[in-house]
Each structure stands twice: as C-alpha cells, then as structure tokens.
N, C-alpha and C positions, 0 to 999 in steps of 0.2 A: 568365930572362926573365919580369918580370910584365903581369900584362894587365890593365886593368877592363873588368873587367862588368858592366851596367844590363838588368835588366827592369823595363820602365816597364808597368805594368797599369792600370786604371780606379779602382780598389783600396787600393795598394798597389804602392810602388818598391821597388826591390832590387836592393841595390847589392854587389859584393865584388870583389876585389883576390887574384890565387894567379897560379899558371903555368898551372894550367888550370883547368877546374870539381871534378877531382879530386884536385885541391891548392890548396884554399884559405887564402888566411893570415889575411881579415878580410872579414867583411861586416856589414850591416845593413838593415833594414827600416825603408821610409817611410812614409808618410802620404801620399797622394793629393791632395794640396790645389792648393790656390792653386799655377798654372804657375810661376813665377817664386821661389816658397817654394821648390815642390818641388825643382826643378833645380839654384837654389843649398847646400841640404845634400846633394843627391849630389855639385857640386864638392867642398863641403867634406869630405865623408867621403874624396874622393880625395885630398885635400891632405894630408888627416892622416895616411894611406895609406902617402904616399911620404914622407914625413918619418921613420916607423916602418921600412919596407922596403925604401927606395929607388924610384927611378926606374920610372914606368908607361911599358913601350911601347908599347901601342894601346890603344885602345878597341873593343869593341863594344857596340850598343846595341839590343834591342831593346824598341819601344816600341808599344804602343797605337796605333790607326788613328784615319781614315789620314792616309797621311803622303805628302806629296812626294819620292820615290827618286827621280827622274832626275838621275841624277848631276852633271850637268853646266847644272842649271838654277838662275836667281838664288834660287828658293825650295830649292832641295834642301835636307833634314832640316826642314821646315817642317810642323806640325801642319796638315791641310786641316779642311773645317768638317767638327766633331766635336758628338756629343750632350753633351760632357764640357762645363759652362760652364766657360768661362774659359781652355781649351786652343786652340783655334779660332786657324790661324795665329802660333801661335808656334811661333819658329825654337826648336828641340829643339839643335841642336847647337851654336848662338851659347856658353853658357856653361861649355859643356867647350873648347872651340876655344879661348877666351879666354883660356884656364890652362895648358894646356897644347898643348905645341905637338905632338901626334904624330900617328900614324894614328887617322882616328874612319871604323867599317863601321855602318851602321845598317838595320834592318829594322825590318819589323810586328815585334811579339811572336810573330805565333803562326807565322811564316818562321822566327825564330830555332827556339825550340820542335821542327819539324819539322826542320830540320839537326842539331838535336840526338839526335830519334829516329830520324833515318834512319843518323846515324853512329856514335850507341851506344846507341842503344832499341831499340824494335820492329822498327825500317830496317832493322837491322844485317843488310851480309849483299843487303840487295834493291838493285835498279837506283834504286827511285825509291818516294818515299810520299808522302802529302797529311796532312795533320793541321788535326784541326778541334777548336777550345777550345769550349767551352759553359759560360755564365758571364755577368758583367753583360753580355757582347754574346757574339755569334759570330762566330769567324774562322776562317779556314783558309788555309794555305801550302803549297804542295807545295816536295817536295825531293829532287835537286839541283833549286838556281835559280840560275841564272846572273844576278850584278846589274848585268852588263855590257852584256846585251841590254837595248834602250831598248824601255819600254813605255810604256802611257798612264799607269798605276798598279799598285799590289799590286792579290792579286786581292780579292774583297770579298763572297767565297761568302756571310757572311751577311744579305746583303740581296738575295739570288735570290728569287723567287717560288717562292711552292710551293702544291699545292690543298689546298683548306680541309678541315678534317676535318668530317663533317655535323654532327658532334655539338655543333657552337660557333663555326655560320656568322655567328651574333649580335657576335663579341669583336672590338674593332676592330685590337687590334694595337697596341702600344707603341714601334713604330719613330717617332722626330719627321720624318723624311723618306716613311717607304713604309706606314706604319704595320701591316699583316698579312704583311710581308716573313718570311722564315724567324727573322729576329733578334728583330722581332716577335710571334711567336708563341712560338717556342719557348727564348726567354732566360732569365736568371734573374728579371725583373722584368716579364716575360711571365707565367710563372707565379706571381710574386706578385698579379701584379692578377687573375688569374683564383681563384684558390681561397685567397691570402690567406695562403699560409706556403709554401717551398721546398719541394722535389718529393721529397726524403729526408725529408719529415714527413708525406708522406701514406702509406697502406697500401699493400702491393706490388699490392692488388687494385684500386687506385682508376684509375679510368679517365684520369687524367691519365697516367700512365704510357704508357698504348699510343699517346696524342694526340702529348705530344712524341718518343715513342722515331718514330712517324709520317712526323714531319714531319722529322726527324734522317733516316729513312731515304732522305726520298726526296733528301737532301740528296748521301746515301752514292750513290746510284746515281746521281744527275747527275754527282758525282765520275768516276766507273766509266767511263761512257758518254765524258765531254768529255776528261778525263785520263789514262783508264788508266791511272794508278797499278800499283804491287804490291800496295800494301798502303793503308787508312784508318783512322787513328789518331785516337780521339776521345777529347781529355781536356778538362780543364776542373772548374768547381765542381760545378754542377749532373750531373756524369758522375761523382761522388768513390765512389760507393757499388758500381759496375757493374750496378746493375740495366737501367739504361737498352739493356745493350748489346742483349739480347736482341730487343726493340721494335726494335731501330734492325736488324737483321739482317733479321729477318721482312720491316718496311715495306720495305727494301730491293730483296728478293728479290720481292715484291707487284709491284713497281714496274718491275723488270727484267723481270720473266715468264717467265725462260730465257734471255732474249734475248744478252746476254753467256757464250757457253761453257762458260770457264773457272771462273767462277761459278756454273756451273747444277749443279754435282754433289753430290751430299749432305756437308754440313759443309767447303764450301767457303768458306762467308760467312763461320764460326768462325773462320777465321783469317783473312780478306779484312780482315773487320771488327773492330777490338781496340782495347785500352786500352793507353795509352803504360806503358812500361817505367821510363821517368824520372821519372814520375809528376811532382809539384810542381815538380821539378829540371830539366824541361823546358826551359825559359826562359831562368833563369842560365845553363845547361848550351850551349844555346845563343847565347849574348850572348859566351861567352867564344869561340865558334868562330867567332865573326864579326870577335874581335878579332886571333885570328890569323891569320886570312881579312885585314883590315888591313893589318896590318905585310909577309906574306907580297908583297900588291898592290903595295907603297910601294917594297918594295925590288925 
C-alpha cells in the first residue's frame, strides 16, 4: 500500500511517496512560493511517483495555518487569512483532488507533527501530548485529536497573549494581526528584528535567551493548566540547538508556583517539558499517519 505525504511549511514543502514514513521510496523538497507554483510540483512529483511505483492510496497533508478543517464545509481544506502573501484563501486541496481520486486527511503542520510524536516520539507510550513548533511562526497541536469532532478551528496557541518581559516593554511585536502576541514576540523573525541575527548566534549568556525561553514558558504552563497533557514537545527551528529548553522549564515552573502537583516535584518539568524525538521527521512522519488515518476512514 503506498501513501503520499506533504508537509507544507512557511519555508519549504515536502513531499514523499512509501508505505509509511519508515519506508520511504521517493521524496523531495520545495520551495515555498507562489500558492499555485507550489501545489502544482507536489501534484507533479506525485504523478511521477506512481508511474515509477504504482498506484497512491491516500494522502495526507499537513500544512501551515490556518486552515479551514470542518469537514463538511464549502471551504474545507481552504487556506484562511494568513501572514503568507499570496496563500490567503486558497483551496489547498483542489489540486490533489483534481488528479487523483482517493482518500485526502488534512491537518495544521504542527497536528500532524504531534500524532507523529505521540505515536512514535516522545508520546510514545502516554495517553496524550501537545507539541508546539518555534520557527517563522508558532503553533501547537495536541494529540490524540479527534477530526471528527466539529470545532470552530485548529487550535492557534501561538497567538495567545502572554506578559511582557520588563526588559523590552518598548518591542511592538511582529504579529500583522496582534502584533506582541506569543508568535509575536517570541518567533523567529521576532528575534530577528530585535537583535538582528537568530537566537543560535547569540551567546548562551545573552539575555535573549531567558526573554524567549520566558515567554515559551509561560506558553508551557497555559498548556498544563487548559490541557493537561502528559507530556510538551517543543520543536522547531529556533528550538534546534536545546538550549532554549532549560528557560522554557524554569519560566514554566515561575508561572505555575506549585500550583499543578504533579509537576511541583524536583525534575518533574525535565521530563514534562522536552524535545521531539523525530526531530525534522516530525512532519512527514506525521503527514503519512494522516494518510493512513484516510484510507482507514474511507473504507
């Protein structure tokens, strides 16, 4: 049985074709551009796909926020307004549907991601995890999710509020909607317009570190608090190094005060709080368990 897989990022696409993410037989990497470029060379790479291996049975997809999932609405798989120009409202899955006719599952990026580390990362083994990327934006997905229950949207953790750190009450924030929101402040282009080069080029002693590991934690403990979770998974670009985790544990634990139990016991937060297992493979990893998620629903 083969499957395709799409991780659509802000970035970079990423596309491959196997039976699962641990048996891959082709992939390749895109270019971010223009919606309609984009979309038509992952058709293509799939066409060429199955002329090489045969026959795709589903798709999954995950893609960059946010997006329209109500399954059963005229817009479903539809881009909603995005910071991305030129993505805003397009239908995402018009030009796989086009071609092929089989099962298509679609989620955020960082929903896939999270089904990936809960089923063979970090997860593995717990009831339930969240997982939050840091990167040209923030997001975070908990997992299991069920995409059968009707909601209003994915969730959209990184544009929560959070309190300002004293040290840089002055920054207004790079959200085009909320501007000092959490994605705002502590993004990757957050910290470029504040100090002018990414957060693995400054020194481990530079105070940006404790600002965003900060404002990451207080993200972690809203998680804790509204979700309960097992476990929170923070990958992403700007997280590639793990210096951040340490910051993000402490602002955490600040933030909580004890308040939650379970986490009030020495070297609790160590393992509460961690870095994905799948690391990069995250994504794809999960894009393909969306597609068997698919085919499984269809039949």
């Amino acid at each position: 049985m083969l499957y395709g897989a799409i991780e659509g990022g802000g970035t970079k696409f990423v596309c491959a074709v196997g039976r699962s993410s641990e048996d891959v037989l082709d992939s390749v990497v895109l270019p971010t551009i223009q919606a309609e470029t984009t979309l038509r060379a992952c058709v293509e790479f799939f066409s060429t796909a199955e002329q090489k291996f045969g026959r795709i049975a589903a798709f999954g997809f995950g893609c960059f926020g946010p997006i329209d999932l109500r399954s059963h609405g005229p817009t479903h798989g539809h881009m909603l307004a995005t910071p991305k120009p030129g993505w805003s409202r397009v239908d995402l899955l018009k030009p796989l549907t086009a071609r092929f006719d089989v099962p298509i599952s679609i989620d955020t990026d960082v929903s896939a991601a999270a089904l990936a580390e809960w089923r063979l990362g970090a997860g593995r083994g717990l009831g339930s995890i969240a997982y939050v990327t840091v990167g040209t934006g923030i997001g975070g997905g908990v997992a299991p999710h069920d995409l059968s229950t009707p909601r209003l949207m994915h969730a959209e953790m990184g544009h929560i509020s959070v309190r300002r750190d004293a040290r840089e009450q002055d920054f207004p924030g790079v959200c085009p909607f909320h501007g000092d929101c959490l994605e705002g402040l502590a993004s990757g282009p957050a910290i470029q317009a504040r100090w002018g080069c990414q957060l693995d080029a400054l020194p481990p002693n530079h105070e940006a570190w404790s600002i965003i590991g900060g404002y990451l934690g207080q993200l972690a403990a809203t998680i804790a608090l509204m979700v309960s979770v097992e476990r929170v998974v923070f990958g992403g670009g700007v997280m590639a190094n793990g210096l951040l985790l340490p910051h993000i544990r402490e602002a955490a634990a600040s933030s909580l005060k004890g308040y939650l139990e379970p986490l009030s016991h020495p070297g609790a937060l160590d393992t509460y709080i961690c870095a994905p297992q799948l690391g990069t493979r995250a994504g794809i990893a999960g894009a393909f368990l969306l597609a068997e998620r698919a085919l499984a629903t269809a039949r």
